[in-house]
Residue frames relative to the residue before (quaternion, step in Angstrom):
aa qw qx qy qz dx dy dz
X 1.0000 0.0000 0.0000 0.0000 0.00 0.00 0.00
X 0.4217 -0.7207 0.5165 0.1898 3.51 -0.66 1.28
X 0.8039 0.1509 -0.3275 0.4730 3.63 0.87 -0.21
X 0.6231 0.4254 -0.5461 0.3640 3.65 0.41 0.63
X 0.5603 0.5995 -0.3529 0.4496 3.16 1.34 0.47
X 0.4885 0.6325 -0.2468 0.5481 2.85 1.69 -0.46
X 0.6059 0.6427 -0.1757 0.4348 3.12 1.16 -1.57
X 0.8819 0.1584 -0.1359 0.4227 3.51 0.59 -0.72
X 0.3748 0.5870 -0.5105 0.5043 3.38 1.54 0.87
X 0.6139 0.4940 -0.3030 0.5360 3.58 1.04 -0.71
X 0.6528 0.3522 -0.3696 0.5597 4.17 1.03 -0.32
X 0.6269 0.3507 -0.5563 0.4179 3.48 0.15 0.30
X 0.6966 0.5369 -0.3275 0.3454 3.14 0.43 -0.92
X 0.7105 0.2681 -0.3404 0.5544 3.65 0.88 -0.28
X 0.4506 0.5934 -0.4682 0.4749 3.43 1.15 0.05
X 0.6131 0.4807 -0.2052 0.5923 3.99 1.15 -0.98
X 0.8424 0.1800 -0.3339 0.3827 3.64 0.27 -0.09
X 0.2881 0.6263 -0.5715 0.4452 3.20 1.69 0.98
X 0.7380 0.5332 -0.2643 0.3181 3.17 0.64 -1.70
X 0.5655 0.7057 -0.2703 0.3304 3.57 1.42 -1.27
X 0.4206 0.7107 -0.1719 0.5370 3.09 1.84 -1.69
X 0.8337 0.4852 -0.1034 0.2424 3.12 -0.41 -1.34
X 0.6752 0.5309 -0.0814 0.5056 3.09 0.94 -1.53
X 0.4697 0.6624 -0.3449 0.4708 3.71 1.10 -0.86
X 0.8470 0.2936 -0.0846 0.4349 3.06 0.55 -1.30
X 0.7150 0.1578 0.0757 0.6768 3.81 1.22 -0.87
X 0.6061 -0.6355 0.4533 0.1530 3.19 -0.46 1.74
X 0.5507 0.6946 -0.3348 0.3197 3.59 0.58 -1.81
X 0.6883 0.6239 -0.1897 0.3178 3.30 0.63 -1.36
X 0.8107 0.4483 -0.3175 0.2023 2.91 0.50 -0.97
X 0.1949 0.8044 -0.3415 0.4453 3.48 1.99 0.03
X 0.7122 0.3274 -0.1378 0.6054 3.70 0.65 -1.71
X 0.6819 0.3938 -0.4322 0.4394 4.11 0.11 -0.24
X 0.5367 0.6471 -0.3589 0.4055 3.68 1.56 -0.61
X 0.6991 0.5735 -0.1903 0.3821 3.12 1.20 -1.34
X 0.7458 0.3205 -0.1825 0.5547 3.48 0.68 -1.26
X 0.4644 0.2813 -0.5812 0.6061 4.58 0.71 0.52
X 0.5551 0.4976 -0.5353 0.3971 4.10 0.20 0.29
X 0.6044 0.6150 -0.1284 0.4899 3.50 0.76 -1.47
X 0.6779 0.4771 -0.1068 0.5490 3.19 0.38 -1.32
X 0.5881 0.5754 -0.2627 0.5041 3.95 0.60 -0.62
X 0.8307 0.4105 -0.1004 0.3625 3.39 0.82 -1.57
X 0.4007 0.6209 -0.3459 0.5782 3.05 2.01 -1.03
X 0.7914 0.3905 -0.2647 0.3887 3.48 0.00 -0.99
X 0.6003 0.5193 -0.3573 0.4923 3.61 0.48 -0.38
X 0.6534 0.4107 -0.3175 0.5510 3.80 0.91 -1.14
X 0.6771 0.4664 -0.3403 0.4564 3.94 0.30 -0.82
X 0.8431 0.2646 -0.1043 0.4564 3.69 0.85 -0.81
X 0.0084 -0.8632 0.4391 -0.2490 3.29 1.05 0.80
X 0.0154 0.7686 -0.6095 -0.1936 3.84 -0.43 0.35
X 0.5953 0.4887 -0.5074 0.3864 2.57 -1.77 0.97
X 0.7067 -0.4735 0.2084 0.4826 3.69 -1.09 -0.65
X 0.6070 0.5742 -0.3870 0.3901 3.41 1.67 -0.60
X 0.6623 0.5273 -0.4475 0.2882 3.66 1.20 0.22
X 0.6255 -0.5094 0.4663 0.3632 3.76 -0.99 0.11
X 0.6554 0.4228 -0.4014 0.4801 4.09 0.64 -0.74
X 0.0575 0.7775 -0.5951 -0.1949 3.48 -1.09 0.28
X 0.5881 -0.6575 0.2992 0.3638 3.42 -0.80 1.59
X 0.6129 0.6128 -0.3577 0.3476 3.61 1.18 -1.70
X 0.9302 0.0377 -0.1165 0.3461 3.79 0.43 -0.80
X 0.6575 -0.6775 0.1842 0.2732 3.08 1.36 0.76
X 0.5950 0.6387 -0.1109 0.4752 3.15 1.65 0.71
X 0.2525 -0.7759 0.5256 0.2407 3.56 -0.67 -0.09
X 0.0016 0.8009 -0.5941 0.0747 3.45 -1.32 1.05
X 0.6636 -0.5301 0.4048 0.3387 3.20 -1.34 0.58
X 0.2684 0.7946 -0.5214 -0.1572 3.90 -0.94 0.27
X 0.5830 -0.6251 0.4665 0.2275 2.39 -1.51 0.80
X 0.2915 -0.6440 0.6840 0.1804 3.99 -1.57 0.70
X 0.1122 0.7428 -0.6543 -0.0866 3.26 -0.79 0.36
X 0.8878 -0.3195 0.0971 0.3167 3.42 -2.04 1.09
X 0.7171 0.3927 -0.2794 0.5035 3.73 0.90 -0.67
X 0.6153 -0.6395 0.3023 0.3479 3.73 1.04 -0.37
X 0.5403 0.5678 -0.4055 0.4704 2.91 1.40 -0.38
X 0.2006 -0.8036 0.5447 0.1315 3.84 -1.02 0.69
X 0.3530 -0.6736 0.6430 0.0911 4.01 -1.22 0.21
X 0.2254 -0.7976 0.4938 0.2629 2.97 -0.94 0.69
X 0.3382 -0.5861 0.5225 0.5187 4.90 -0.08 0.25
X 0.0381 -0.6696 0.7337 0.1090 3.57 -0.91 0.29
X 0.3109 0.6977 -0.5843 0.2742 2.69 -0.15 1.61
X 0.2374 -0.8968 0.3093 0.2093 3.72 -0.30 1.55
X 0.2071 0.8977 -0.3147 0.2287 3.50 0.05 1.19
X 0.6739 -0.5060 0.0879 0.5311 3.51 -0.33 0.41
X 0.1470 0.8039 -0.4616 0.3452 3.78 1.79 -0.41
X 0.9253 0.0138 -0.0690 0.3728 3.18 -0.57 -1.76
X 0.3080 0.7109 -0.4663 0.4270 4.06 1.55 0.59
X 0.7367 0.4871 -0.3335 0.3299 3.94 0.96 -0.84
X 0.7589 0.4239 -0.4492 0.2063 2.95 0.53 -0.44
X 0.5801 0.4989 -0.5717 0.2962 3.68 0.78 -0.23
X 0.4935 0.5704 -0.5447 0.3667 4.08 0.92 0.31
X 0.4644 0.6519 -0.4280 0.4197 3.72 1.10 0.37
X 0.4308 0.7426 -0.4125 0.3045 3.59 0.91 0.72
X 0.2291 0.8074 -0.5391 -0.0710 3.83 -1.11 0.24
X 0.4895 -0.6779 0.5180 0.1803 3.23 -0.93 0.41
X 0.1934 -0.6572 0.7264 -0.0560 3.29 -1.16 1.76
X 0.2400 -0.7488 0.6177 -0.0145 3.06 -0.56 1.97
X 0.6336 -0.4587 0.3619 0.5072 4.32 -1.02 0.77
X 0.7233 0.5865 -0.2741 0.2402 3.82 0.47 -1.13
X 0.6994 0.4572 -0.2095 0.5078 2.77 1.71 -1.38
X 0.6295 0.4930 -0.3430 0.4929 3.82 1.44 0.23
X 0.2115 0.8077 -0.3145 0.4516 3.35 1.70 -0.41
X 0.9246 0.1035 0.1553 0.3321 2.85 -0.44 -2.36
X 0.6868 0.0793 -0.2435 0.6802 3.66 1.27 -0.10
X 0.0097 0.8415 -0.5400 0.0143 3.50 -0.24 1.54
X 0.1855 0.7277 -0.4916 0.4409 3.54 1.80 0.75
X 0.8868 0.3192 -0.2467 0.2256 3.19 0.09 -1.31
X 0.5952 0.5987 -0.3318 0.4210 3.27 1.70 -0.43
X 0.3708 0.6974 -0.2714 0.5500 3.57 2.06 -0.52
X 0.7417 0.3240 -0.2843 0.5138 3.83 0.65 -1.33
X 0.6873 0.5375 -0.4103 0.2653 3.44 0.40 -0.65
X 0.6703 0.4498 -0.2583 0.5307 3.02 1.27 -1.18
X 0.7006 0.4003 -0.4387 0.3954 3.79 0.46 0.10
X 0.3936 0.6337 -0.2987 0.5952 3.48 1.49 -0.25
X 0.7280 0.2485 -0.2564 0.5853 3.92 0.05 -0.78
X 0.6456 0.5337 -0.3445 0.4239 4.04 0.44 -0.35
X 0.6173 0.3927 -0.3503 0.5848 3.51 1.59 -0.35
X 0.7520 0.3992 -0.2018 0.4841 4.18 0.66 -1.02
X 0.1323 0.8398 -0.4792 -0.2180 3.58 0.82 0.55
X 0.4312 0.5379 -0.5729 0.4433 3.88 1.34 -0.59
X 0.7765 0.3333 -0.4892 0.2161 3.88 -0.50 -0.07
X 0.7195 0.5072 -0.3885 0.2722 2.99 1.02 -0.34
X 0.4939 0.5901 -0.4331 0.4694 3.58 1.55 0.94
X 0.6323 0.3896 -0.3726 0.5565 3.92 1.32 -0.37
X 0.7294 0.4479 -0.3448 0.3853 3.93 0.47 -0.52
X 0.6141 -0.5607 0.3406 0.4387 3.52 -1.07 0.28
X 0.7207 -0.5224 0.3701 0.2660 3.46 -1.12 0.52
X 0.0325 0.8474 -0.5269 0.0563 3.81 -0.58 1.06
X 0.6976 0.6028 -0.2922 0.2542 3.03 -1.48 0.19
X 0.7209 -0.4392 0.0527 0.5336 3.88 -0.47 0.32
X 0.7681 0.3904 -0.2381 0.4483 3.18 1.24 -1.28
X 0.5187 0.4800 -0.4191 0.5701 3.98 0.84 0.90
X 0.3100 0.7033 -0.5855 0.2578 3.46 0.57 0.53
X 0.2833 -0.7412 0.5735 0.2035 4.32 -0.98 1.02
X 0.8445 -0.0293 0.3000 0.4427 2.90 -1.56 -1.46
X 0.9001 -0.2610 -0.0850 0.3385 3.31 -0.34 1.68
X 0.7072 -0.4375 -0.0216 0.5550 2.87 1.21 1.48
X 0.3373 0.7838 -0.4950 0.1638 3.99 1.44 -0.40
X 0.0114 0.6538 -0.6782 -0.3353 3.74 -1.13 -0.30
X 0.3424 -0.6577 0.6587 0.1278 3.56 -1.33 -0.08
X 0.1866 -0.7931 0.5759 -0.0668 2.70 -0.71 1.27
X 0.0713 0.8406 -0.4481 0.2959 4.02 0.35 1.28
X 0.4375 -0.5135 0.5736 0.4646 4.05 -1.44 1.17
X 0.8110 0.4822 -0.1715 0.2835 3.48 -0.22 -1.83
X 0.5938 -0.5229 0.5593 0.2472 3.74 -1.38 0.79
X 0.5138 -0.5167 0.5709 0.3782 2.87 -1.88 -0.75
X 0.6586 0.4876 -0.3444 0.4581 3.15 1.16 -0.64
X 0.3959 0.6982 -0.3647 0.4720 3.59 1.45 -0.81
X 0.8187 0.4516 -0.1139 0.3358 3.17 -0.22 -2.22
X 0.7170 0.3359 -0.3675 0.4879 3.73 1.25 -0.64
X 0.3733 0.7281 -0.4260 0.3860 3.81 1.25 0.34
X 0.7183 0.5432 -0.1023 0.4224 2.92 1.01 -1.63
X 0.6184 0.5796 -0.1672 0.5037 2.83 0.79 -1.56
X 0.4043 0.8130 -0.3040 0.2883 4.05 0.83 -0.07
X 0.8587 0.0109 0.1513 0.4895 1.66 0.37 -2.06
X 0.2199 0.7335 -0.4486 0.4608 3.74 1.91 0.74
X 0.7500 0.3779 -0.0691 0.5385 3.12 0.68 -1.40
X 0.4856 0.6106 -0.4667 0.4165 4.26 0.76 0.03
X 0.2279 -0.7607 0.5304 0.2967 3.91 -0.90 1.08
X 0.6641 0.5503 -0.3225 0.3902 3.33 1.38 -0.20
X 0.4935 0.6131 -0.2434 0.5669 3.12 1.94 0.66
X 0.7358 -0.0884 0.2197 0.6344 3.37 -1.52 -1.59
X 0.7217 0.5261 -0.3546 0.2768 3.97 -0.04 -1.22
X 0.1608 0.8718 -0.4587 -0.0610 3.14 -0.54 0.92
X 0.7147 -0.3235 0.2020 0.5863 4.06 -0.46 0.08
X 0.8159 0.1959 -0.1630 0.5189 3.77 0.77 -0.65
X 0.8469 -0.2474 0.1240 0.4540 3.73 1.01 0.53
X 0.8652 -0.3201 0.0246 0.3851 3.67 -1.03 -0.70
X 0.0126 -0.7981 0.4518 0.3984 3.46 0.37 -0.90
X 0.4852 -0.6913 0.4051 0.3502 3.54 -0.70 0.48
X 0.7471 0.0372 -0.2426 0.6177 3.55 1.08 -0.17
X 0.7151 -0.5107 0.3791 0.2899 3.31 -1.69 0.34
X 0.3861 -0.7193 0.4666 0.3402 3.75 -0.95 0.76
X 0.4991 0.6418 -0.4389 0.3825 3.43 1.34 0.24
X 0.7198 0.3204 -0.4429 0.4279 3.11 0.67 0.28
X 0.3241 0.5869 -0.5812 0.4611 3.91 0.98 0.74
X 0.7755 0.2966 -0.2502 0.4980 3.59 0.36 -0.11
X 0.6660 0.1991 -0.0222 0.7185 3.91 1.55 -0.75
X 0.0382 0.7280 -0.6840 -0.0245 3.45 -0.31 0.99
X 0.4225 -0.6822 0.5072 0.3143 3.42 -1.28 0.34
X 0.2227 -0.7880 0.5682 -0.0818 3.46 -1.03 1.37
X 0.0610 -0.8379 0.5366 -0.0792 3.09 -0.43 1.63
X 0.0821 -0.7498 0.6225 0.2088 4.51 -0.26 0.71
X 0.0002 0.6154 -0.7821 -0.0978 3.36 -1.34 0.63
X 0.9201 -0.0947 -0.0246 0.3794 3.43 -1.21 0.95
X 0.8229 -0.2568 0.0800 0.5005 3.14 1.03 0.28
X 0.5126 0.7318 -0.1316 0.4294 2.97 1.67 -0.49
X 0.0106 0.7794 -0.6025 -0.1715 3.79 -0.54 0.37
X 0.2069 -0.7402 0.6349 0.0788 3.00 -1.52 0.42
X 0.0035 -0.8531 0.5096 0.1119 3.54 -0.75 0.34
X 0.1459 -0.7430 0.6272 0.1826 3.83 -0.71 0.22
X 0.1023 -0.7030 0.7019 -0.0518 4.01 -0.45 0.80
X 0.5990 -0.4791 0.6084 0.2037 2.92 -1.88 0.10
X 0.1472 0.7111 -0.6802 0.1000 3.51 -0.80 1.33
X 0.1501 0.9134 -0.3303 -0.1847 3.42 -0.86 0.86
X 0.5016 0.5369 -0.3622 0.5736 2.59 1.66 1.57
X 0.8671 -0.0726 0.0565 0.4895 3.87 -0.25 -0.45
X 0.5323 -0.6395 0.4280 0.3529 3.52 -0.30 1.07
X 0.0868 -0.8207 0.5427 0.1560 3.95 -1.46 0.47
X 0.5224 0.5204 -0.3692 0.5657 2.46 1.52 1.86
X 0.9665 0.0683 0.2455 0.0314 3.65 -1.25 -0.10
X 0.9268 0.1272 0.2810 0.2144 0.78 -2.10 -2.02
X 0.9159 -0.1834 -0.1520 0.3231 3.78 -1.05 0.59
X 0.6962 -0.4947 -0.0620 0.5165 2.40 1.11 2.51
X 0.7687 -0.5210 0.1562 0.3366 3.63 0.90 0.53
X 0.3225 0.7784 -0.3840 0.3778 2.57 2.29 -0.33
X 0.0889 0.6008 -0.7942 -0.0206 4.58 -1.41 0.77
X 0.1581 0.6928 -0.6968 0.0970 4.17 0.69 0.27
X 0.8281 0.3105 -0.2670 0.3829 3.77 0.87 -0.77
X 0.5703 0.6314 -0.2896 0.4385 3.64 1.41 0.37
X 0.7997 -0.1137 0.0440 0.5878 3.59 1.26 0.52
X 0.8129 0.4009 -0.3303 0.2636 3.49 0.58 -0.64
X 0.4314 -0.7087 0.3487 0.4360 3.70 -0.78 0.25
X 0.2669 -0.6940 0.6680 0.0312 3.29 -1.56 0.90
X 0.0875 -0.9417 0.3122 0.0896 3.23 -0.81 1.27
X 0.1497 0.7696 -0.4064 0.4692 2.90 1.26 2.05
X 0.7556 0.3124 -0.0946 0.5679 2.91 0.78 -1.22
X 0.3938 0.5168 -0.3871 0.6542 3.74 1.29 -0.19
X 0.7776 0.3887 -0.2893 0.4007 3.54 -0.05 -0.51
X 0.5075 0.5405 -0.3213 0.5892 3.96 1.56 -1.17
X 0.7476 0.4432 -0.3439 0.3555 3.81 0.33 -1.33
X 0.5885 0.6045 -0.3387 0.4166 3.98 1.27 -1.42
X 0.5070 0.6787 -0.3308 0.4159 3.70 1.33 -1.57
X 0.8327 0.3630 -0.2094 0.3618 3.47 0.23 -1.65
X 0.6028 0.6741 -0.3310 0.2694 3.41 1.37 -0.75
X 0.8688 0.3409 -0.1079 0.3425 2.92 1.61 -1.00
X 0.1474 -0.8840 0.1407 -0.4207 2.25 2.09 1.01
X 0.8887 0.0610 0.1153 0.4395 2.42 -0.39 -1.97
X 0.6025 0.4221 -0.4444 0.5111 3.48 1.14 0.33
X 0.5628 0.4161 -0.5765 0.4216 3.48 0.24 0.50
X 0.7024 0.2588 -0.4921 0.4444 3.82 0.93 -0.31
X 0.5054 0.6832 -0.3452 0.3983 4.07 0.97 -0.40
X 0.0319 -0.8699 0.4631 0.1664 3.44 0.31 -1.71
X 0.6914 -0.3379 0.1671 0.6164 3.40 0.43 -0.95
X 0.7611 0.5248 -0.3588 0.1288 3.39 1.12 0.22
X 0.3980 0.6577 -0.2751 0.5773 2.86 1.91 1.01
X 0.4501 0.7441 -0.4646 0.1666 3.43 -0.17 0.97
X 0.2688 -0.7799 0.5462 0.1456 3.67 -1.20 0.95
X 0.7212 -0.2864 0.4997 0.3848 3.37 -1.74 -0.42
X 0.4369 0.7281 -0.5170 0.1079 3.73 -0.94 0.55
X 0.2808 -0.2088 -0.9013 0.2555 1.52 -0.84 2.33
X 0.5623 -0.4814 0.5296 0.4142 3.86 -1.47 0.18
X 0.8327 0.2488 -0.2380 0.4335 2.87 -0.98 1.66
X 0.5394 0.6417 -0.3320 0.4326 3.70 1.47 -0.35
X 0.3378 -0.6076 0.6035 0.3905 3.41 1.19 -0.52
X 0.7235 0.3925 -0.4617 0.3307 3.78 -0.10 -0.18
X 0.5236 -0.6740 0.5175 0.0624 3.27 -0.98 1.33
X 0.1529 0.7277 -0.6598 0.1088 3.71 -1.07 0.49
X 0.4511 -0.5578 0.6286 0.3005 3.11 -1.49 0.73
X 0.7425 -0.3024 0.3270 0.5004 3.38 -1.95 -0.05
X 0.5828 0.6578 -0.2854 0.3823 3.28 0.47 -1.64
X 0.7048 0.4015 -0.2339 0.5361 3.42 0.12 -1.15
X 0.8640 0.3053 -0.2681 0.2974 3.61 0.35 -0.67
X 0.4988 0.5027 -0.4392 0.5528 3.37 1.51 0.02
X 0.5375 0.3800 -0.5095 0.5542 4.16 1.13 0.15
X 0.7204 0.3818 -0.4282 0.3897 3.57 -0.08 -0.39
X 0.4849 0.5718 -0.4092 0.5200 3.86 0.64 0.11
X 0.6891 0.4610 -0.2720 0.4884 3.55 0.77 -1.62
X 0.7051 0.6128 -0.2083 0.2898 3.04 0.42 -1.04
X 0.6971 0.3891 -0.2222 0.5597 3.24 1.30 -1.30
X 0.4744 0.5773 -0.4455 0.4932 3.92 1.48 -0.60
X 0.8160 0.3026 -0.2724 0.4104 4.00 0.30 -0.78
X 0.1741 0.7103 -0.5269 0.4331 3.69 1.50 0.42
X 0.8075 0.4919 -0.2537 0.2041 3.34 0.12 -1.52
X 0.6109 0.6084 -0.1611 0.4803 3.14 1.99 -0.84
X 0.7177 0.5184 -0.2136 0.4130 3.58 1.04 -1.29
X 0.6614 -0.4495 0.5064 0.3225 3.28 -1.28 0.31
X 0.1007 -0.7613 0.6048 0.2109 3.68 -0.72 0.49
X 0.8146 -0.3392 0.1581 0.4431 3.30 -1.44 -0.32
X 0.6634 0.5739 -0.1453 0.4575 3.32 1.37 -0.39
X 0.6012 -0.5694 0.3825 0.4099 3.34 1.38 -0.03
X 0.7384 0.4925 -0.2071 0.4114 3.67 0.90 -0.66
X 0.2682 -0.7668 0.5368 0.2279 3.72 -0.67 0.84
X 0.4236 -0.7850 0.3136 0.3256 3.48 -0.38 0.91
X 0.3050 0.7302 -0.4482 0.4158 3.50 2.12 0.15
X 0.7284 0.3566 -0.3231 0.4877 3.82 0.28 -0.60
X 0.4045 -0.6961 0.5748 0.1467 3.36 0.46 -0.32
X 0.7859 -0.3278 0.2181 0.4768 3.80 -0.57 -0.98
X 0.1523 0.8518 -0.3212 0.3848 3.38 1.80 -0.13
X 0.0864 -0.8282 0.5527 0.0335 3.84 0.79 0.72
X 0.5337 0.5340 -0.4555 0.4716 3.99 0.50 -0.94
X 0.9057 0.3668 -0.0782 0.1977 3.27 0.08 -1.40
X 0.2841 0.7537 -0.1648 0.5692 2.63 2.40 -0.19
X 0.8484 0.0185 0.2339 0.4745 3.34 0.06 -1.47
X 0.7713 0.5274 -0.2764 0.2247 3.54 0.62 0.49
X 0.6209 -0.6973 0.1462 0.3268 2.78 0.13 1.25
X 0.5674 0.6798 -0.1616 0.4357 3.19 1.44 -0.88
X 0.8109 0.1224 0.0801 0.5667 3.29 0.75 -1.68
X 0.2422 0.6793 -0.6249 0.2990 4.18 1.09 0.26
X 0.9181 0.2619 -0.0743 0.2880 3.63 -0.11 -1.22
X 0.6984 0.4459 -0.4201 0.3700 2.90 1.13 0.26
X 0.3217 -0.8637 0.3866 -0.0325 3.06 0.24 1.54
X 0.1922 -0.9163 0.3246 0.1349 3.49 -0.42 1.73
X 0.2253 -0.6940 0.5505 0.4055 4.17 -0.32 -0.74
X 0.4530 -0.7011 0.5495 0.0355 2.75 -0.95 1.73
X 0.4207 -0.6229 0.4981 0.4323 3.59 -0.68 -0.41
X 0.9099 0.0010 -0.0295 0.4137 3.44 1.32 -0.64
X 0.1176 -0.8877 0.3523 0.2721 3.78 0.32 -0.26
X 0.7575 -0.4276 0.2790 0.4068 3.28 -1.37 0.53
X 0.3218 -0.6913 0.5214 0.3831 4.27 -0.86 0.27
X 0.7156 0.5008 -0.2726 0.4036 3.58 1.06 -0.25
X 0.8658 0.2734 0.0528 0.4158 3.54 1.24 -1.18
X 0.5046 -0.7289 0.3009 0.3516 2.98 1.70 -0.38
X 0.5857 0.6108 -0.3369 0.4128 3.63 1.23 -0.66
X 0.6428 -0.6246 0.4232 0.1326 2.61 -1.27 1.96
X 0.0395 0.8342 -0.5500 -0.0105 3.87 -0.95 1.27
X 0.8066 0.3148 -0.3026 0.3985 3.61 -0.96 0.73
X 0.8331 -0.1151 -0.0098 0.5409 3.23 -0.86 -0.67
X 0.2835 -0.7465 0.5443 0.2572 4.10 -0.53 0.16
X 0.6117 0.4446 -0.4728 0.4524 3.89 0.64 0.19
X 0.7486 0.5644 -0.3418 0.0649 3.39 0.01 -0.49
X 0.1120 -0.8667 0.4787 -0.0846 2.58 0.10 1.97
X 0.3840 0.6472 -0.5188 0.4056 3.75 1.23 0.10
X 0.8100 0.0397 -0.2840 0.5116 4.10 0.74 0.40
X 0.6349 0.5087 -0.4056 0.4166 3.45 0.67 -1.05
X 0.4022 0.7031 -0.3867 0.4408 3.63 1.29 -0.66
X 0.7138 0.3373 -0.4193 0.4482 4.03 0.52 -0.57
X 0.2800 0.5814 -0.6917 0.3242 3.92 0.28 0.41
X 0.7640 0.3822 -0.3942 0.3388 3.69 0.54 -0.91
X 0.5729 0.5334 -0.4761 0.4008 3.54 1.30 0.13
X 0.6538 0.5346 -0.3813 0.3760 3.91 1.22 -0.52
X 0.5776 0.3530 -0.5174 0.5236 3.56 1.07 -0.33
X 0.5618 0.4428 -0.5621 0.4151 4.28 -0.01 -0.51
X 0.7241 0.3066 -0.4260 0.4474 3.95 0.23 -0.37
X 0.7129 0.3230 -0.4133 0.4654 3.87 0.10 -0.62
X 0.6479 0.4461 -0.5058 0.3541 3.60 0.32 0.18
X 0.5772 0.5454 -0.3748 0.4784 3.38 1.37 -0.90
């Protein structure tokens, strides 16, 4: 799985700047930051794998899930979706101090990447002579050349990008769904980016188009990231294809921005959270009190499922405290 692999390149790594933390202050540590730039090594090697056993495929610039099956031979789902969007949120920053004080670990990495040289062409660049924006290294699954692949199509409205943020799967496949036969069987995965038209795991499609603002929040994290180790010399198309140019920065505000769309009044008086929802629309009573959905439409914004759940949707109030700051 391209994103629980993803998933646990991002836990060492904060699992390493616990340890980084730590150590600063109490040698002991630095044993446990040794361990998890070990960890972190392998994650990468298993996610970036050349050939078919790896998850990136060169042809469309992306990561996917594949499948092994009983004879060994393996496939990759080509399915475009938030899956192969996580891993470039696998990033961290190695600030001078934290190399300073636990120079072991910059010692393991670099003796670690001297044994695996195929990784050290799919992961991001390390080491003295990759130093960024004020000496920082970065430590990351995904290249640059990778990361502006991605970044394509992250940043495509006829894709993931949509008027109110990410979508978890691509609207290319509302027109191309992916179709998979097992024994006779078809399957299909389509774009939905409202209410499941299934079921199946309880009706829940939160991962089939709509936006979720957790992982909108995991993806902003990494963007900006990488502009503290980049700065201004890294910059892409957003939208893809507008000709207008933005640093990271700039694009992890245009995300925020389009994530707190969903809340605000538009020109019309109407928050696109309610959707059609007239009470809430226009009554005086209930206009402002403004709920957290669990998820939101990929096309319109209107708030779907539960309406409390502010334990994530609840960080929108951390993207306006950063684009205002």
């Amino acid at each position: 799985q391209a994103d629980g692999t993803a998933w646990m390149a991002f836990f060492t790594q904060n699992m390493l700047e616990l340890g980084l933390e730590l150590a600063a202050h109490d040698p002991a540590y630095q044993d446990m930051a040794l361990k998890f730039v070990e960890h972190f090594v392998y994650i990468a090697a298993a996610i970036n794998a050349p050939g078919d056993r790896g998850m990136w495929d060169e042809e469309d610039g992306f990561y996917y899930d594949l499948l092994v099956l009983p004879d060994g031979t393996a496939q990759r789902l080509k399915v475009r979706s938030m899956v192969g969007l996580l891993p470039l949120c696998a990033t961290t920053m190695i600030e001078p101090w934290q190399r300073e004080r636990v120079p072991r670990a910059a010692e393991e990495l670099a003796a670690r990447l001297r044994s695996m040289p195929e990784i050290v062409r799919s992961i991001h660049p390390t080491g003295p002579a990759h130093r960024g924006v004020a000496g920082r290294g970065i430590l990351a699954l995904v290249n640059p050349e990778r990361l502006r692949r991605i970044l394509a199509k992250l940043l495509d409205e006829n894709e993931f990008l949509s008027p109110y943020g990410i979508r978890s799967l691509s609207k290319f496949h509302e027109r191309h769904p992916y179709v998979f036969n097992v024994n006779g069987q078809e399957y299909r995965v389509g774009y939905l980016p409202a209410e499941s038209n299934t079921g199946m795991f309880g009706g829940n499609s939160n991962w089939r188009g709509r936006i979720w603002m957790p992982v909108n929040a995991i993806i902003i994290r990494g963007l900006l990231n990488y502009y503290a180790y980049y700065g201004e010399s890294f910059k892409v198309d957003c939208p893809t294809g507008s000709g207008r140019q933005m640093n990271l920065f700039e694009v992890a505000r245009e995300i925020s921005d389009r994530l707190t769309r969903i809340f605000l009044r538009d020109a019309n008086g109407r928050r696109p959270v309610y959707g059609g929802a007239e009470k809430f629309q226009r009554d005086p009573h209930w206009r402002d009190h403004v709920l957290f959905y669990e998820y939101f439409h990929g096309d319109n914004g209107a708030g779907i499922g539960a309406n409390h759940q502010t334990g994530w949707t609840g960080l929108v109030t951390k993207l306006l405290q950063q684009s205002g700051e």
